[in-house]
mmCIF file of the C-alpha atoms, coordinates in Angstrom:
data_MODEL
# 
_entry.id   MODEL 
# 
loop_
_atom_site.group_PDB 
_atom_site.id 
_atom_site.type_symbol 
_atom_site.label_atom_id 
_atom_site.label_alt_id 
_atom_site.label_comp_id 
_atom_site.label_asym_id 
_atom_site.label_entity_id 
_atom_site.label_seq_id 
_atom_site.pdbx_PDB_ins_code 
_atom_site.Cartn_x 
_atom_site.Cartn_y 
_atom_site.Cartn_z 
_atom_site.occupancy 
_atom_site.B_iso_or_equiv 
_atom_site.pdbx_formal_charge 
_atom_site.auth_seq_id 
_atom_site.auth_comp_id 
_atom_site.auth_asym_id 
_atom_site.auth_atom_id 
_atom_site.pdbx_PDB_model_num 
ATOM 1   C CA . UNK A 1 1   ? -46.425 0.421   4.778   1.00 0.00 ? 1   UNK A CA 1 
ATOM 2   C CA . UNK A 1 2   ? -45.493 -2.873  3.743   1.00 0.00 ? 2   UNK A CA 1 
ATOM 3   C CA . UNK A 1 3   ? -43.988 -1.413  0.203   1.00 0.00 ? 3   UNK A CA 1 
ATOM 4   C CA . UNK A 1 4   ? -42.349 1.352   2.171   1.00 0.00 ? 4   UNK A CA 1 
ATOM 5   C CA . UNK A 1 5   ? -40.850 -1.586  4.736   1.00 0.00 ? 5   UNK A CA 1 
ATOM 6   C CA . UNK A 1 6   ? -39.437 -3.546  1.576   1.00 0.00 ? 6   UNK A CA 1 
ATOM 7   C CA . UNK A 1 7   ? -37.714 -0.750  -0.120  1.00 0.00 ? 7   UNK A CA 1 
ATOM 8   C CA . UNK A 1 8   ? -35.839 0.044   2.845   1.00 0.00 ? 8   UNK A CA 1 
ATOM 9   C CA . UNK A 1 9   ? -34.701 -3.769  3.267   1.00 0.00 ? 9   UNK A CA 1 
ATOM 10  C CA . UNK A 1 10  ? -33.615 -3.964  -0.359  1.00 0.00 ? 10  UNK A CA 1 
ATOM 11  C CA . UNK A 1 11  ? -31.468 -0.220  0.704   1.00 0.00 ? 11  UNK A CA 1 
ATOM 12  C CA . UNK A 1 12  ? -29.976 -1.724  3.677   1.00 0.00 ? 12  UNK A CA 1 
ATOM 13  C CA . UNK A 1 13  ? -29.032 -4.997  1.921   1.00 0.00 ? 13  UNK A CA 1 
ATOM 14  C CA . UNK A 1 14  ? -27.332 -3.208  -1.368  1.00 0.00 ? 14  UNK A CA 1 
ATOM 15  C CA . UNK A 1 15  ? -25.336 -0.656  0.854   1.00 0.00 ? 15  UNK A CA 1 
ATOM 16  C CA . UNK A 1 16  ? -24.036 -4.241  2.700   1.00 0.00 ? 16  UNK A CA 1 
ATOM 17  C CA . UNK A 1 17  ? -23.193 -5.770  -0.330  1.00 0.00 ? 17  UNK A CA 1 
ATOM 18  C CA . UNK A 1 18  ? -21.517 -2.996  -2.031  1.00 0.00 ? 18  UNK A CA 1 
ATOM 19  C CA . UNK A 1 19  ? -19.016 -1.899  0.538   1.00 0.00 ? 19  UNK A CA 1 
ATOM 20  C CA . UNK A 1 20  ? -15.461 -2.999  -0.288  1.00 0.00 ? 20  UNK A CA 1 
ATOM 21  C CA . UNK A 1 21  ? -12.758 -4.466  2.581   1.00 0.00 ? 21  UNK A CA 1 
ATOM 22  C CA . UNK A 1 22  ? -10.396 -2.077  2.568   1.00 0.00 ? 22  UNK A CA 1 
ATOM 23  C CA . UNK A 1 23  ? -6.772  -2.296  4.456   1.00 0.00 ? 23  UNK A CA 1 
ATOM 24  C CA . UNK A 1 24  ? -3.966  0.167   5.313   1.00 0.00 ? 24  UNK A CA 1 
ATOM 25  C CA . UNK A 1 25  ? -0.733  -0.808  4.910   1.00 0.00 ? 25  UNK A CA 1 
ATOM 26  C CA . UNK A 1 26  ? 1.891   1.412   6.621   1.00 0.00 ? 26  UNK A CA 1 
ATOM 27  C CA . UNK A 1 27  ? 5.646   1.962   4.908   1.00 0.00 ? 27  UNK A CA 1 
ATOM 28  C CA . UNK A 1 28  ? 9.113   2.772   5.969   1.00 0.00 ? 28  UNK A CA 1 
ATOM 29  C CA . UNK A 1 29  ? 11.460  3.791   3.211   1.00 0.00 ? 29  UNK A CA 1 
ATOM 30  C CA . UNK A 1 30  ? 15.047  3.713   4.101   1.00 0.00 ? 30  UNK A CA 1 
ATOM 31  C CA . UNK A 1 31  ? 18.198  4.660   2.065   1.00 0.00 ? 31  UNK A CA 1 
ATOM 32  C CA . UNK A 1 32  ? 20.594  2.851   4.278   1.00 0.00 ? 32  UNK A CA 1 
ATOM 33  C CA . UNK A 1 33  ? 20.206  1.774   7.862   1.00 0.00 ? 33  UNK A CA 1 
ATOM 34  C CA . UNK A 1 34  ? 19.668  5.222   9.615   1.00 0.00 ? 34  UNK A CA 1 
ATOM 35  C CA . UNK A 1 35  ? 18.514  7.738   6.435   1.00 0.00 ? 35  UNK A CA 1 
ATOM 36  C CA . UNK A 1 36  ? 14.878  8.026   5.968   1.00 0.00 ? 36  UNK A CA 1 
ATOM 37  C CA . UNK A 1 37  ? 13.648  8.996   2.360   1.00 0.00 ? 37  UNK A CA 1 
ATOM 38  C CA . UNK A 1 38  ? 11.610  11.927  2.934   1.00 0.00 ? 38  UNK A CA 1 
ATOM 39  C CA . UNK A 1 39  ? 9.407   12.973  0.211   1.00 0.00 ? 39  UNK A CA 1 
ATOM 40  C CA . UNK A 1 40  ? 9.621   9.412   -1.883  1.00 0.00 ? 40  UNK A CA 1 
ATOM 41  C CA . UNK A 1 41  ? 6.097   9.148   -3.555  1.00 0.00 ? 41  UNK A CA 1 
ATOM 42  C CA . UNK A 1 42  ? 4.395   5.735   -3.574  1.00 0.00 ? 42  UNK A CA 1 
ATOM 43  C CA . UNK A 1 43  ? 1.656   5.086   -6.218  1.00 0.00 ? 43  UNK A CA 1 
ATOM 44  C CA . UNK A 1 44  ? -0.786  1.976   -7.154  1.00 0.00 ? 44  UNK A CA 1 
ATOM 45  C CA . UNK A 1 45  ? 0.025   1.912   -11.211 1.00 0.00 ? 45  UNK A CA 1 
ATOM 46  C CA . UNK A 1 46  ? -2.844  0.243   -12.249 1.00 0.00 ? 46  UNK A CA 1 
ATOM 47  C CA . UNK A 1 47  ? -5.753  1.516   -9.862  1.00 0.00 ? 47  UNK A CA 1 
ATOM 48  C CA . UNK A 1 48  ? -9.119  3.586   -11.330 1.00 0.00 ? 48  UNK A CA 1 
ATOM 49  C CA . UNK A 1 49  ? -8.928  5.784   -9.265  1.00 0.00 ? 49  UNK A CA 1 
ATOM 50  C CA . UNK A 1 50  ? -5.675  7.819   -8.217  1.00 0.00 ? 50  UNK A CA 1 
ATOM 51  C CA . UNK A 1 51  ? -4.209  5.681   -5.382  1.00 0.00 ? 51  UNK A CA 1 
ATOM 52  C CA . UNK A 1 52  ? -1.107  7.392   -3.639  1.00 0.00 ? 52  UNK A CA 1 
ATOM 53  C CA . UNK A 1 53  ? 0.543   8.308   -0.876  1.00 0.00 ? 53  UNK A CA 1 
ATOM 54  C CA . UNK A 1 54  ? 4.137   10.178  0.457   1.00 0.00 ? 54  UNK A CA 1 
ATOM 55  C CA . UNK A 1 55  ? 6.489   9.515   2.566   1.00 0.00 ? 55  UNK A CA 1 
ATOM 56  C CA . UNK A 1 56  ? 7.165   12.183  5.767   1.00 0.00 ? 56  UNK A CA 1 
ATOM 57  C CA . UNK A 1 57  ? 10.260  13.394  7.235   1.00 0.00 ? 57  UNK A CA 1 
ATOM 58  C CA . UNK A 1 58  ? 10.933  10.116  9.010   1.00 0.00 ? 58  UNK A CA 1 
ATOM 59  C CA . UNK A 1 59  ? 10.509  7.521   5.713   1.00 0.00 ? 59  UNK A CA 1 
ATOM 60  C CA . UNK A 1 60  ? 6.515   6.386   6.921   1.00 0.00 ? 60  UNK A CA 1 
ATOM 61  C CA . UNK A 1 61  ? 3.782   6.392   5.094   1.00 0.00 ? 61  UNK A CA 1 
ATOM 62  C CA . UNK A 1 62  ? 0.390   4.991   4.730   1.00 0.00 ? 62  UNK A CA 1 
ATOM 63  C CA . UNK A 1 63  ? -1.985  3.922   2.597   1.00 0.00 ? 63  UNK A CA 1 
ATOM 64  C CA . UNK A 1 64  ? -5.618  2.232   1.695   1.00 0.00 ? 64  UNK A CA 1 
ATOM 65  C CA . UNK A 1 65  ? -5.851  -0.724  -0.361  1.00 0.00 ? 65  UNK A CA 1 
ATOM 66  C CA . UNK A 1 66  ? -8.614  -2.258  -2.023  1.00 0.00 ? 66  UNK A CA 1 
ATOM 67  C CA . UNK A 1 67  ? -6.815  -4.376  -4.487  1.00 0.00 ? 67  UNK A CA 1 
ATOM 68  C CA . UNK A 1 68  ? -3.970  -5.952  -3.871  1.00 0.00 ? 68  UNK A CA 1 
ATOM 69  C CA . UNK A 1 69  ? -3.270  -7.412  -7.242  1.00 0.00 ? 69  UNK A CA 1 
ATOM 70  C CA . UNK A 1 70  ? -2.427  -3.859  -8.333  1.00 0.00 ? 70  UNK A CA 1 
ATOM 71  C CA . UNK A 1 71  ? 1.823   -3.231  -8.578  1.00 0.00 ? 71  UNK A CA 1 
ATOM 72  C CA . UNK A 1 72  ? 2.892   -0.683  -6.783  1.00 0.00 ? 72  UNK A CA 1 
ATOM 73  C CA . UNK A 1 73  ? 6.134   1.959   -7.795  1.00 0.00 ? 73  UNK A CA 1 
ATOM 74  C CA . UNK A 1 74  ? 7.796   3.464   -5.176  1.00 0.00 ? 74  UNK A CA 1 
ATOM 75  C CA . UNK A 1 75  ? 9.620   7.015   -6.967  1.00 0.00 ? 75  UNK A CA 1 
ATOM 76  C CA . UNK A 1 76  ? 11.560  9.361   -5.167  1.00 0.00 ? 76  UNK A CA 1 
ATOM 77  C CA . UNK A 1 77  ? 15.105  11.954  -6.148  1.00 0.00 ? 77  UNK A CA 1 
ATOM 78  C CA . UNK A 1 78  ? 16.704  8.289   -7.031  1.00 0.00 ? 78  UNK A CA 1 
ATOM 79  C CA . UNK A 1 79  ? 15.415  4.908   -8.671  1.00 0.00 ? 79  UNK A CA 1 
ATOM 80  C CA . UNK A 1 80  ? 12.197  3.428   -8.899  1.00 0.00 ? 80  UNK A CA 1 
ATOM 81  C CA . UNK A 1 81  ? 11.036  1.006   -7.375  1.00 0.00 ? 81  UNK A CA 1 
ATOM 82  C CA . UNK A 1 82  ? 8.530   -1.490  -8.557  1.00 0.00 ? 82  UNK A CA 1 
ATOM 83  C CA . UNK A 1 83  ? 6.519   -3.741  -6.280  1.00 0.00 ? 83  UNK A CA 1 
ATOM 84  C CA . UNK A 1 84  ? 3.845   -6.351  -5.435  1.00 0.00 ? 84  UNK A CA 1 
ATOM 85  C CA . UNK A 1 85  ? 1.930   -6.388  -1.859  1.00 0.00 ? 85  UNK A CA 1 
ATOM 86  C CA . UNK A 1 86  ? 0.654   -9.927  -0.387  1.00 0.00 ? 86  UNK A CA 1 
ATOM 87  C CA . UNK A 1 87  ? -2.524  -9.705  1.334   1.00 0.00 ? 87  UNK A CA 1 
ATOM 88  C CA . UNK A 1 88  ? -1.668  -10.687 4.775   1.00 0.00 ? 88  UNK A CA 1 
ATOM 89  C CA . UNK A 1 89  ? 0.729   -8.153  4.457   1.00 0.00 ? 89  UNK A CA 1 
ATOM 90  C CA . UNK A 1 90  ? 0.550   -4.791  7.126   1.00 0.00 ? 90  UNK A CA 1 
ATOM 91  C CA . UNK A 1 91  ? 4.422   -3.236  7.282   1.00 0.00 ? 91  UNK A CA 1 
ATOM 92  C CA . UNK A 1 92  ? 6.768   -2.786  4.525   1.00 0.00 ? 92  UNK A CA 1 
ATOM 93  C CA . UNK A 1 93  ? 10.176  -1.759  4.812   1.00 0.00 ? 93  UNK A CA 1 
ATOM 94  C CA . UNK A 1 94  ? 12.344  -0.714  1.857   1.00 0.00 ? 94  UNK A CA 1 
ATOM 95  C CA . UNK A 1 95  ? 15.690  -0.209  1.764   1.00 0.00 ? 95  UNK A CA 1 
ATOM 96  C CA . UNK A 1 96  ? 17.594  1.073   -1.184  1.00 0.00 ? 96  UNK A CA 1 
ATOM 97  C CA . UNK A 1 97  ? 20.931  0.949   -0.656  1.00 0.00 ? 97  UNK A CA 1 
ATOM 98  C CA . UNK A 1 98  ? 20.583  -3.201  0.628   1.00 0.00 ? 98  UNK A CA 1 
ATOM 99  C CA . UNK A 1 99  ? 17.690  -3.345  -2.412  1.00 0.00 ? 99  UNK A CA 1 
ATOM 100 C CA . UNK A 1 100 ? 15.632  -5.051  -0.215  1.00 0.00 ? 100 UNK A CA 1 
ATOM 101 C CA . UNK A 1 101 ? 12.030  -4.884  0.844   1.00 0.00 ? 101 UNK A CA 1 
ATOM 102 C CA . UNK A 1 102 ? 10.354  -6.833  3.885   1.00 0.00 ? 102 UNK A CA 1 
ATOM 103 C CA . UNK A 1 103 ? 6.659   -7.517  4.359   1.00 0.00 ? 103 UNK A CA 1 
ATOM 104 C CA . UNK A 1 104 ? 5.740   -7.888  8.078   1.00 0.00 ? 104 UNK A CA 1 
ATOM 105 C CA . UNK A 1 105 ? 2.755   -9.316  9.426   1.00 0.00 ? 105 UNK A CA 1 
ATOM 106 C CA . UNK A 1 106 ? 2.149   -8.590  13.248  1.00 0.00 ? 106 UNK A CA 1 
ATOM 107 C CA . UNK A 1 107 ? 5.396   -7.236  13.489  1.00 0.00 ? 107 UNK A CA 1 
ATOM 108 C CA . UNK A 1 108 ? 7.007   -10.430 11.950  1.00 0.00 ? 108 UNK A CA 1 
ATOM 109 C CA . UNK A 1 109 ? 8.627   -10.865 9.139   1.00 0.00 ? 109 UNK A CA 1 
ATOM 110 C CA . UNK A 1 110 ? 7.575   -13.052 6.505   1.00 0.00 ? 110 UNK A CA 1 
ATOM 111 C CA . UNK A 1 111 ? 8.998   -12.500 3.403   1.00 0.00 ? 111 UNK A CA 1 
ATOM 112 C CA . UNK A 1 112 ? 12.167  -10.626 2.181   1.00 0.00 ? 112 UNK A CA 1 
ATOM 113 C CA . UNK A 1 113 ? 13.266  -9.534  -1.477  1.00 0.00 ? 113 UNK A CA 1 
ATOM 114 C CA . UNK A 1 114 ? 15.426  -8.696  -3.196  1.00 0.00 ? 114 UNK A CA 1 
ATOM 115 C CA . UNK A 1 115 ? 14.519  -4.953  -5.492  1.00 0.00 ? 115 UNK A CA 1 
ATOM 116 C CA . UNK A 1 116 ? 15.429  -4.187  -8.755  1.00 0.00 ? 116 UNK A CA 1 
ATOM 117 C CA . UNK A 1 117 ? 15.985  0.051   -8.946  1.00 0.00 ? 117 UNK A CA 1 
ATOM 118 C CA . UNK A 1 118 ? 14.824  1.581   -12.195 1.00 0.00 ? 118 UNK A CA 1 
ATOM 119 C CA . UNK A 1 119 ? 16.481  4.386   -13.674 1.00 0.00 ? 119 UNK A CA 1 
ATOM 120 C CA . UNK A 1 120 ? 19.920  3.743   -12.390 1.00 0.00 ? 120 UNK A CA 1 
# 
C-alpha cells in the first residue's frame, strides 16, 4: 500500500511539473481602416510542432502560444509579414496599408511598430 501510495505521488507531481503555460493571443488583420484580410495565414516559423492559425471573414484570428521567443510571419494574397510577440501581449492589430502593428494589453495599447512587407 505504501509503494502503491508513492507511485501515485511521484504521477501526480510529474504531470504538475510537465504542463506548459500556454496563452492565446487573438489578431485583427486589416488592409486599411475598414478592409479585413480574410484568409491571411499566420504561422510560428520556428516552432516543433506546426503552430498556425487563419484569419476569418472579419480579419480575427486566434492562436496558442507556448513560446514567445518564436517569430511569427503573417502571409496572405500580398506581402509578408514578419513579427515578434511580447509576453504581456493579448491583441494584435495589423495593418498593411499604414505598415503598422499594435500590441494591446487589456485593451490598451502599449507598443506600436512600424512593419516591413516582404515580397513587395
Amino acid at each position: 500500500m505504501k509503494n502503491c501510495f508513492t507511485l501515485i505521488l511521484i504521477f501526480i507531481c510529474i504531470n504538475s511539473f510537465s504542463q506548459l503555460k500556454s496563452k492565446t493571443i487573438y489578431f485583427e488583420i486589416y488592409y486599411e481602416k475598414d478592409y479585413p484580410i480574410a484568409g491571411g495565414n499566420i504561422v510560428e516559423r520556428e516552432a516543433k510542432k506546426i503552430n498556425e492559425t487563419t484569419t476569418d471573414f472579419n480579419g480575427k484570428a486566434q492562436l496558442i502560444l507556448a513560446d514567445f521567443n518564436s517569430e511569427f510571419e503573417l502571409s496572405f494574397t500580398g506581402p509578408h509579414v514578419r513579427f515578434k510577440i511580447p509576453k504581456k501581449t493579448q491583441k494584435i492589430i495589423i495593418n498593411i496599408d499604414k505598415k503598422r502593428i499594435e500590441y494591446y494589453n487589456n485593451d490598451k495599447i502599449f507598443k506600436r511598430k512600424r512593419i516591413k512587407l516582404i515580397g513587395f
